[in-house]
C-alpha positions as CSV (number, residue, x, y, z in Angstrom):
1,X,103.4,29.3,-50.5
2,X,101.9,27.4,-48.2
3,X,101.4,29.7,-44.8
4,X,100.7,27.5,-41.9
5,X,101.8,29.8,-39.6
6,X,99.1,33.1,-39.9
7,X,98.6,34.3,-37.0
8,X,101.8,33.0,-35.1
9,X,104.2,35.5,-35.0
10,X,101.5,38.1,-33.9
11,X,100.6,36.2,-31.0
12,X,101.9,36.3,-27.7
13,X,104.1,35.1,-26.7
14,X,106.1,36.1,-29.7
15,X,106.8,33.0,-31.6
16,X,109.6,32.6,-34.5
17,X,108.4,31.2,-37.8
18,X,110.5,28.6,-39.8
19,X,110.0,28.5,-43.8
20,X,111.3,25.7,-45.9
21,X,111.5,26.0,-49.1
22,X,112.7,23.6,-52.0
23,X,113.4,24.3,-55.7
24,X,109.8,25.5,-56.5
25,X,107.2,25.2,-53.2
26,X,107.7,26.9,-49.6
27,X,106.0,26.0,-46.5
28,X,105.9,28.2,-43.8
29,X,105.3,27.2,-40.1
30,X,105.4,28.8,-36.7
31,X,107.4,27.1,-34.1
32,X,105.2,25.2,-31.9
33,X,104.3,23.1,-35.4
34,X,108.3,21.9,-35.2
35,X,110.3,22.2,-32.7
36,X,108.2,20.2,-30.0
37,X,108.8,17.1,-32.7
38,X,112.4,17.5,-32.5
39,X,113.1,19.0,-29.2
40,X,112.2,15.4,-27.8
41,X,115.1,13.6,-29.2
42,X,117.8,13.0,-26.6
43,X,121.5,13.3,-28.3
44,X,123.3,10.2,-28.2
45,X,126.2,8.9,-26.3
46,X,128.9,11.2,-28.0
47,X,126.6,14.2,-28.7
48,X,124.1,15.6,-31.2
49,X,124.5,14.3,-34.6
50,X,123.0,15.8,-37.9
51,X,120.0,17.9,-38.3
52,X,120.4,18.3,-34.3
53,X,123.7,18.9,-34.1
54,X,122.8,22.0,-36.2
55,X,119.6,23.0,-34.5
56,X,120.4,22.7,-30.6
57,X,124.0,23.8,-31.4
58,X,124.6,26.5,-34.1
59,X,122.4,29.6,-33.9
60,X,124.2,31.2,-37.2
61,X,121.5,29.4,-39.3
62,X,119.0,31.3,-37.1
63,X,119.2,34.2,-39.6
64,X,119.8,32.5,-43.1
65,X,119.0,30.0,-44.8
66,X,120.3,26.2,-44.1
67,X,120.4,23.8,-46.4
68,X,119.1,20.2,-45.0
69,X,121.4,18.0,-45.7
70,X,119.9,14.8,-45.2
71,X,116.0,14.9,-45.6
72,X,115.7,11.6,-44.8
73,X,117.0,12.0,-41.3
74,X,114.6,15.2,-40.7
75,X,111.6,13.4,-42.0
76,X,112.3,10.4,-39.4
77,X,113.3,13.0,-36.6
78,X,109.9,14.9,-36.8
79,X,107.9,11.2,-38.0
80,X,109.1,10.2,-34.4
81,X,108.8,13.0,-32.5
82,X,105.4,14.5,-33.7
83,X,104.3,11.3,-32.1
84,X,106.2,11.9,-28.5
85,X,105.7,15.5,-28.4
86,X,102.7,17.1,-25.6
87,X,99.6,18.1,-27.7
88,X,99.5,21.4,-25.4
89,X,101.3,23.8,-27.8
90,X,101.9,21.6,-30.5
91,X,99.9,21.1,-33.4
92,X,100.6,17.8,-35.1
93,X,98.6,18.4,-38.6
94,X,100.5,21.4,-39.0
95,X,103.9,19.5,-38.3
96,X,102.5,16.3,-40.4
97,X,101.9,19.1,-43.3
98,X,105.2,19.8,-42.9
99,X,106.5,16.3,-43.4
100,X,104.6,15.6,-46.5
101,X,106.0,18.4,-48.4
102,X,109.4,17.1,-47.2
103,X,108.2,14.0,-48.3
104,X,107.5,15.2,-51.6
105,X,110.6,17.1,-52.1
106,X,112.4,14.0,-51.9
107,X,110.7,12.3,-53.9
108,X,111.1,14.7,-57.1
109,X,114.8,14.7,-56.2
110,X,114.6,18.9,-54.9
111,X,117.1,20.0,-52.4
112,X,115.0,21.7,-49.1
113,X,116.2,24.8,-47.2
114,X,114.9,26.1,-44.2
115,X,114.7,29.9,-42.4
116,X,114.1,31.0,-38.8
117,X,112.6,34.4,-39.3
C-alpha cells in the first residue's frame, strides 16, 4: 500500500484518513490531500450530482467502504479542483498521487473503492 498519509491522523487537529483501494493496489491519504480538491466544486442548479452528491450528502459511507461509481467523474472533480484549492492545508502532490493511481485503475479496467477511517 501506498501510505501518503503517515503522520496525519496523529496530528492535531485530528484528521480522518481516506483509503482507496482497487482490485490489487490501495492508496491511503489523509484529508487535507482530498477534500480541499472537491470541497471547491459548487453543486449545480438542482443540487449535487454524483461523486458529490455522495460526499457532501450521505455520511453512511463514512464508515464502509463506497464503491466509486464513475472514476472518470472523480478524476475530473479532483483534476479541477487540486488546481482551485488554497495551498495552506492542502498538498497537491499528495492529491495528484492520488489521481494517478485512479488514473491507472481505469485504465486496467479495476473497479476503485474508497474508506473514511
Amino acid at each position: 500500500m501506498n501510505d501518503l498519509s503517515l503522520g496525519c491522523a496523529d496530528s492535531y487537529p485530528v484528521h480522518d484518513v481516506y483509503t482507496f483501494s482497487d482490485d490489487i493496489e490501495r492508496i491511503r491519504v489523509c484529508d487535507h490531500d482530498f477534500e480541499p480538491a472537491i470541497d471547491v466544486h459548487e453543486p449545480a442548479k438542482d443540487g449535487w450530482h454524483g461523486f458529490c452528491l455522495m460526499y457532501h450528502c450521505n455520511l453512511e459511507w463514512c464508515d464502509t467502504e463506497f464503491k466509486i461509481e464513475d472514476l472518470d467523474e472523480l478524476i475530473v472533480l479532483l483534476e479541477t479542483g487540486a488546481e482551485k484549492a488554497q495551498p495552506s492545508y492542502f498538498d497537491r502532490e499528495n492529491c495528484y498521487s492520488l489521481i494517478v493511481f485512479l488514473k491507472e485503475a481505469k485504465s486496467k479496467n479495476r473497479s476503485v473503492s474508497v474508506l473514511k477511517e
